[in-house]
N, C-alpha and C positions, 0 to 999 in steps of 0.2 A: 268847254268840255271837249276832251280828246277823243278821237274815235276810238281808240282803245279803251279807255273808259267809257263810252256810250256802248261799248261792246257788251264791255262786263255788266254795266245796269241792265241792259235788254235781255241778256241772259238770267240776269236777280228776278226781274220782272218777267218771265216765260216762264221762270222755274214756279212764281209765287203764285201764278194762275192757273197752270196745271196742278197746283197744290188741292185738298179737298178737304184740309181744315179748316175750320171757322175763321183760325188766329190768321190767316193770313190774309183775310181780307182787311181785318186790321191794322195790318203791316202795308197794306198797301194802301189802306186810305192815308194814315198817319204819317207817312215818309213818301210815298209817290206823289198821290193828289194835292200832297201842299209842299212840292217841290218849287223851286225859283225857276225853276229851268223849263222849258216849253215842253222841250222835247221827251220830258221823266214824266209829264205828266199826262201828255198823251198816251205814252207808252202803258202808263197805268192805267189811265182811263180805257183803252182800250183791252188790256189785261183784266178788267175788272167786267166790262162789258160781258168776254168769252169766257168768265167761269159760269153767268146766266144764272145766277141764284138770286133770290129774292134780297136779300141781303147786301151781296154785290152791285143789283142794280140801282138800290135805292140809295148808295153815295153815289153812283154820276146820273143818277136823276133827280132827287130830291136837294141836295148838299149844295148849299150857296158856293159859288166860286170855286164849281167843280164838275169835269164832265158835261153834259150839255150844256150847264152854268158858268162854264169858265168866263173870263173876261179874255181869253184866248180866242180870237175866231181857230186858229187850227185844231186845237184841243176840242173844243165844243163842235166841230164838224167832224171832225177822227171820230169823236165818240158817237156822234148822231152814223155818221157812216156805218161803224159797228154794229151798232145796233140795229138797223137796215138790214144786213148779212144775217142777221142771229137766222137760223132754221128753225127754231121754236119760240114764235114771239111771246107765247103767251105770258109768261113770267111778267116782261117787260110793258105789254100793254097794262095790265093787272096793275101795275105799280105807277103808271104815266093816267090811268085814270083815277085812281084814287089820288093823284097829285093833283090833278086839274079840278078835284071834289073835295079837296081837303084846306086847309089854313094856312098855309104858303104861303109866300110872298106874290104879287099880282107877275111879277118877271118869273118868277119859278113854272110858277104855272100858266104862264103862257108859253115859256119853252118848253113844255110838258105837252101842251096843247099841238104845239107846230109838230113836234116831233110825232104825238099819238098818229097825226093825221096821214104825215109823210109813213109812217109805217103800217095804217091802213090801207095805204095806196102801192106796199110793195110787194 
């Protein structure tokens, strides 16, 4: 990918997270998070992190092979970092304990687990 083209994605993806329709977290789970590419899907997962809605955060927390689940270490630490930074964790704790209490996968929720812990500790 060209950096002119990483431009213009990064731009798609700023525009779609300042967005405050429902549909666009759609568009960004559907075409960012199951991008080939590391760096679209960081950029989403981050993107999705900073809208902080319940919704947005349960694809990079909940969603196999996405966001803290990625099989990416960069992806899954961009996004744990985000989420670190949030200034209102509550959304996100709300959502990483009812993962770690709910029917998951036993990796899901343990990455639900490290992360709850890392972001009670920040």
């Amino acid at each position: 990918m060209t950096d002119k083209n990483t431009k213009k994605i990064s731009n798609i993806i700023n525009a779609l997270s300042m967005h405050t329709d429902p549909e666009s977290i759609r568009v960004l789970e559907e075409i960012g998070t199951n991008s080939s590419v590391d760096a679209v899907r960081e950029m989403t997962a981050c993107a999705l992190v900073k809208k902080n809605t319940e919704d947005a955060l349960r694809v990079v927390i909940t969603h196999e092979g996405k966001g803290i689940n990625d099989l990416s270490t960069i992806v899954a630490m961009s996004t744990i970092n985000e989420l670190l930074t949030l200034e209102d964790k509550e959304i996100a704790m709300k959502i990483l304990s009812e993962t770690v209490e709910s029917d998951f996968e036993d990796e899901i929720k343990d990455n639900a687990r490290s992360v709850k812990a890392l972001m009670a500790l920040s």
